[in-house]
N, C-alpha and C positions, 0 to 999 in steps of 0.2 A: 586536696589542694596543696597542703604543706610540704607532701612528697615530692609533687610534680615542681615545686617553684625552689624548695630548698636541698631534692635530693634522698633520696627512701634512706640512702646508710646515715645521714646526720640526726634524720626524724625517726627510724627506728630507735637508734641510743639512745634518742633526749626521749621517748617512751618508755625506755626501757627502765632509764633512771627514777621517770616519774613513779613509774611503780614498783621499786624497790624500796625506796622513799616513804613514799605512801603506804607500804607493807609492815614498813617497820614501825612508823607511827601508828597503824591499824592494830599491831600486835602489844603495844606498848599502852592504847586506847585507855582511857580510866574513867571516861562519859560514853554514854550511848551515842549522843551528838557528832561527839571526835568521830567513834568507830565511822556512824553513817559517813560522814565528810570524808575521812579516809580512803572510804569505799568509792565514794564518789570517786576521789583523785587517783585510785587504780584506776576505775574505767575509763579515765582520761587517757590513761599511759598506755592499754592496753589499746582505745579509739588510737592512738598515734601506730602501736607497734602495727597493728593487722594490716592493715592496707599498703605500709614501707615493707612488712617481711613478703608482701605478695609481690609487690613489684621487683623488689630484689632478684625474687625466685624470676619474673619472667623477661626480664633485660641480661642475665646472668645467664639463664640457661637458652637453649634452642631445638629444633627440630625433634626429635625421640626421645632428648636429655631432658629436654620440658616436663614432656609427660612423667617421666619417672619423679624428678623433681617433686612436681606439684603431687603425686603420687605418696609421697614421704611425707610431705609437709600437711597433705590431708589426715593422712594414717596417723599420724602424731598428735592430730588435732581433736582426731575422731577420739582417739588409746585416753589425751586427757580429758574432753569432754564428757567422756564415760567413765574413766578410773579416775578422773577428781575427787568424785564423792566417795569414793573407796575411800582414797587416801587421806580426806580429812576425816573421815568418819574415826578411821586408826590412829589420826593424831588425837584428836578433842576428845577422844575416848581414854588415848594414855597417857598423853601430854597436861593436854586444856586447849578452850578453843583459840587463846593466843597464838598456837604452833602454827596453824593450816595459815597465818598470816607470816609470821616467823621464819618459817622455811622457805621462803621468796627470795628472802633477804642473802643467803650465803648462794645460791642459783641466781638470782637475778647479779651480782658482784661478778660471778664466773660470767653469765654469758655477755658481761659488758667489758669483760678483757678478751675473750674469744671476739665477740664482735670487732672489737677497736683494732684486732691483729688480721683478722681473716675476712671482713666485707669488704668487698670489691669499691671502691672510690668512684664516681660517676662524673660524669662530664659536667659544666655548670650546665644550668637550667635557663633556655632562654626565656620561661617566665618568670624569673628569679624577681622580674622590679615590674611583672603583669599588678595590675589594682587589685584590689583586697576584693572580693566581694563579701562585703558584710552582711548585707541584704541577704544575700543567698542562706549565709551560716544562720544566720538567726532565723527566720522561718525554717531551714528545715530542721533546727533543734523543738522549734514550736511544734512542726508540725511530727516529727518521728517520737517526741515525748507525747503529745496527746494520743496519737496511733497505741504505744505501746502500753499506756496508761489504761486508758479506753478498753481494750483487748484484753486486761490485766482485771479490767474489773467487770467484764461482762458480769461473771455469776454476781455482783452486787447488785448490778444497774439492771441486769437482764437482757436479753438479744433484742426484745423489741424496743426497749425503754428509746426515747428519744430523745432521751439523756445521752445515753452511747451512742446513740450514732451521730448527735450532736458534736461529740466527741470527734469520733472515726471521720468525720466530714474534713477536719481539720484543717482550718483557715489557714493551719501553716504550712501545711502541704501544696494547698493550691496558689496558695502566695509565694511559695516557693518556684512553685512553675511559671507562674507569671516571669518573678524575677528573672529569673533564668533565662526566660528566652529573650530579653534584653540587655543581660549583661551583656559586659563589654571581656570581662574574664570573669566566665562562669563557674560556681563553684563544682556543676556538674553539666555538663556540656551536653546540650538536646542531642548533639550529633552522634556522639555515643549509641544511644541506639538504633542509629542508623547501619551499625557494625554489625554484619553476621553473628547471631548466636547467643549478640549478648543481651539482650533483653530474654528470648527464650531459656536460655540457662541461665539467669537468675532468678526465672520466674519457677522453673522445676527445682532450681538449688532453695529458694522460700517454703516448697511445699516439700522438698526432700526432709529441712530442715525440721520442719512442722509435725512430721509425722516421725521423725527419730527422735525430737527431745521429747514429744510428748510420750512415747516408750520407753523411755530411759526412766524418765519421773513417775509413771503412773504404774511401772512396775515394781520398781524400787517402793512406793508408797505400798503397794497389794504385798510385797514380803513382810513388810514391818507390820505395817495396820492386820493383815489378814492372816498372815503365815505366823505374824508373831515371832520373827527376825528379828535381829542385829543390823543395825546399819552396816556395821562391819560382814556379817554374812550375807546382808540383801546385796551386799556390793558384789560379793565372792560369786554371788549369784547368777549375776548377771554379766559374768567374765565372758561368756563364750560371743556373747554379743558384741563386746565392747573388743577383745581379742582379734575376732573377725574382721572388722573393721576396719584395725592397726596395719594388720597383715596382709590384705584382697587390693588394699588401696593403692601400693607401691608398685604392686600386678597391675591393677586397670591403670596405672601412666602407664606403664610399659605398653600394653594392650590398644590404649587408646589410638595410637600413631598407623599401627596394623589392622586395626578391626572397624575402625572410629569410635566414636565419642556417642552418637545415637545408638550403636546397638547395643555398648554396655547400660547407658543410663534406662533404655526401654528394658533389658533383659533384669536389669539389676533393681529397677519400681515393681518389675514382676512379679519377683520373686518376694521382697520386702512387704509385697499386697500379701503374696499368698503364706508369709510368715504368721500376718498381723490377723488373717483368717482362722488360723491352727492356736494361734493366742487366744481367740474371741471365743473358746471354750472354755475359756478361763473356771472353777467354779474355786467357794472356800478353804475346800480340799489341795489344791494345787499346791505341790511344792518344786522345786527347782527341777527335779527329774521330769515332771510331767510338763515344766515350761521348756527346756531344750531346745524338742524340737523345732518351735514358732521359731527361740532365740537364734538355732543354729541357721535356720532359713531367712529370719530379717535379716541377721548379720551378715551373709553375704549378699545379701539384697544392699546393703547400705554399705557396706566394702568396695562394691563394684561400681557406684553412684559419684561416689563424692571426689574421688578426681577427674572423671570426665566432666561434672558440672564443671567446676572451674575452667578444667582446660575450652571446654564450649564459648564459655563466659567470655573469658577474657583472650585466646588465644591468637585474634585476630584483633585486639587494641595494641594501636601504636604504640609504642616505649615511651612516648613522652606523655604519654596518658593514661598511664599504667598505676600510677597512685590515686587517680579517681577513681579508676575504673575498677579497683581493687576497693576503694571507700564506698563506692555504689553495691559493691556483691557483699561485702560486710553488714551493710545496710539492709539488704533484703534477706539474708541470713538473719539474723536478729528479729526482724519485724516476724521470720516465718518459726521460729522458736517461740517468741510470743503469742502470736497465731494459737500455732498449734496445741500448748498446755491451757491455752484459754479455751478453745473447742472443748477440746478433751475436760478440760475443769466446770463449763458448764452440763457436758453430757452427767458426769459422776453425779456434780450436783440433784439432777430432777429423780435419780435413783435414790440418792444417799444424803435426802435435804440434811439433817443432821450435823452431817461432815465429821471430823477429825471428835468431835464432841462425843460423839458412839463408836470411839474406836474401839472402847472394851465390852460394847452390847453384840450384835448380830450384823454380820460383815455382808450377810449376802446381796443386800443393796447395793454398797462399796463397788462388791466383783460382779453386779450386773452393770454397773455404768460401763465400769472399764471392759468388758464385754463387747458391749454398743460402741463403747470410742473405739475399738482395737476395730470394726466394723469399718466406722466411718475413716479411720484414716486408711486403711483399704481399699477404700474406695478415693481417698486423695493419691495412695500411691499409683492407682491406674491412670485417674485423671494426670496425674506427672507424667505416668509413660508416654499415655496419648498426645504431649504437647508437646513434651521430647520426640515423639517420632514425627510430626507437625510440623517443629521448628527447626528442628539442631541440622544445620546443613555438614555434611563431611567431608572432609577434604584431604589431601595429602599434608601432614605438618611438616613433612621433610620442604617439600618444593613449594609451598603456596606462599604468596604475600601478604604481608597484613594490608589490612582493611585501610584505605587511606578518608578520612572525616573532616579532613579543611582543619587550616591551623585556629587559634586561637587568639582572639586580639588581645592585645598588651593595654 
């Protein structure tokens, strides 16, 4: 909403700053309270930056430029989402853990003089003086905190408890839909998914999501806990995956405009299935060489994936709804991260009741869980294929129009 009414380049910066800010108080922290609130106030800066650096990318760019674009912007996202925990592993190992907070601080300074010189300036917003929906923010903060909460603490509560799904039910979710289809300026616009693509590719970009952090994490935990690693080598570890990623994804924009967007994200679930199959051999004995080849096969599985989600997603919303629509895919990103490490955290769990408690007893429970998850999300990344080849309509991105959804009232 902030995007759309005040502009993605003003609410990127004021993001940007929030979490530089925020970085440095995190790093300077002297209570545990500070730190949390700190962290709190990055994921504010960061909730501002994602959905303005989206829309940027797609008012800025156009027709083949898009895809590469969005290509870059995934690859970079994918390179840190997976080499973050490298890199702080490397600071708080030589530094302390103040660094991995610290080092924001002279990177977030640079890219707010890059920013202030090189984003492109946007036309006003004619929903610049549209009504606030309040309504709308607060339920869906109610209801995407109990969702992720909920999902966060299955292995407490349990899958059947009816405690969590009391949880998962969440009143703020359906109160949010209420709201919504009543507002007068909605904080998310029903008509959205009425747009080509874009509810189907956020619905495979959730489970894309779901089944790459949950490998990122549960492997990174099977080198330390099993292999008896270094955070800093579990990381080194798991390079070829995270490498891959960086590198396939600037290909599939290119790709996308010539081939479409359905046959990368079905070839590229395909392959990330049958990576996560060659992983699900997992046993105690496993060390980096014998993971490879799953990694080498996921990572181009999830190379190939994650800019055609997007470009699916969003490629056919209007420009002037392009910071929602960007705040909706962020959203179902996150909710499928959550997801995912909670499946995969309950499977571990009914193998390895114990937990992190016997990491120095008999691992082989451990690496039967994560055997059965490497299974099941194998079976989530067919299910994505399948819903990918289902939904994702393709079309020419050079000549086609975007989707027109009726304006919105003021």
């Amino acid at each position: 909403m902030c995007t759309d009414r005040f502009g993605a380049r003003p609410v990127f910066l004021a993001g940007l700053m929030v979490f530089t800010v925020s970085s440095l108080a995190a790093g300077l922290s002297a209570t545990g309270a500070m730190l949390i609130g700190m962290r709190a106030a990055q994921g504010a800066g960061a909730a501002l930056m994602g959905p303005s650096a989206l829309a940027i990318l797609m008012t800025a760019f156009s027709g083949s430029a898009r895809g590469v674009a969005l290509g870059v912007w995934s690859g970079v996202g994918a390179t840190a989402l997976a080499g973050g925990p490298l890199v702080g592993a490397a600071l708080t190992r030589g530094i302390g853990w103040q660094a991995i907070f610290l080092v924001n601080v002279p990177l977030g300074a640079l890219m707010l003089v890059v920013g202030l010189i090189g984003l492109p300036r946007a036309a006003a917003s004619r929903r610049r003086h549209a009504r606030v929906d309040a309504a709308g923010m607060v339920f869906s903060a109610i209801g995407l905190a109990a969702l992720v909460f909920g999902l966060t603490q299955a292995g407490t509560f349990g899958w059947t408890s009816p405690v969590l799904w009391t949880i998962l039910a969440a009143v703020g979710l359906t109160g949010f839909v209420v709201v919504e289809r009543r507002a007068r300026a909605p904080l998310l616009d029903p008509a959205l998914f009425r747009v080509p693509n874009f509810l189907g590719g956020n619905v495979v970009g959730l489970l894309n999501l779901a089944v790459m952090c949950s490998l990122f994490f549960f492997l990174a935990l099977y080198l330390q806990v099993a292999a008896g690693a270094s955070p800093v080598t579990a990381g080194i570890a798991l390079l070829p995956l995270t490498l891959l990623g960086g590198v396939l994804a600037p290909l599939a924009g290119w790709l996308v405009p010539r081939v479409g967007a359905r046959l990368l994200i079905v070839s590229g679930m395909t392959l990330t299935a049958g990576g996560l199959v060659l992983l699900a051999g997992i046993d105690p004995a496993w060390g980096p060489w014998q993971l490879l080849p799953g990694l080498l096969l996921a990572g181009t599985g999830i190379g190939l994936v994650s800019t055609p989600i997007t470009t699916a997603a969003m490629d056919e919303v209007p420009e002037e709804r392009a910071g929602m629509a960007g705040a909706a895919h962020n959203a179902f990103r996150m909710v499928g991260l959550s997801l995912g490490v909670a499946i995969m955290g309950a499977i571990v769990a009914t193998q390895w009741p114990g937990g992190l408690a016997q990491a120095n007893g008999d691992p082989s429970g451990f690496t039967t869980g994560i055997s059965i998850g490497f299974l099941v999300n194998a079976g989530l990344a067919v299910a994505a294929a399948g819903l990918a080849f289902a939904t994702i309509r393709t079309r020419a991105v050079e000549d086609a129009p975007r989707a027109e959804v009726g304006p919105i009232a003021s």
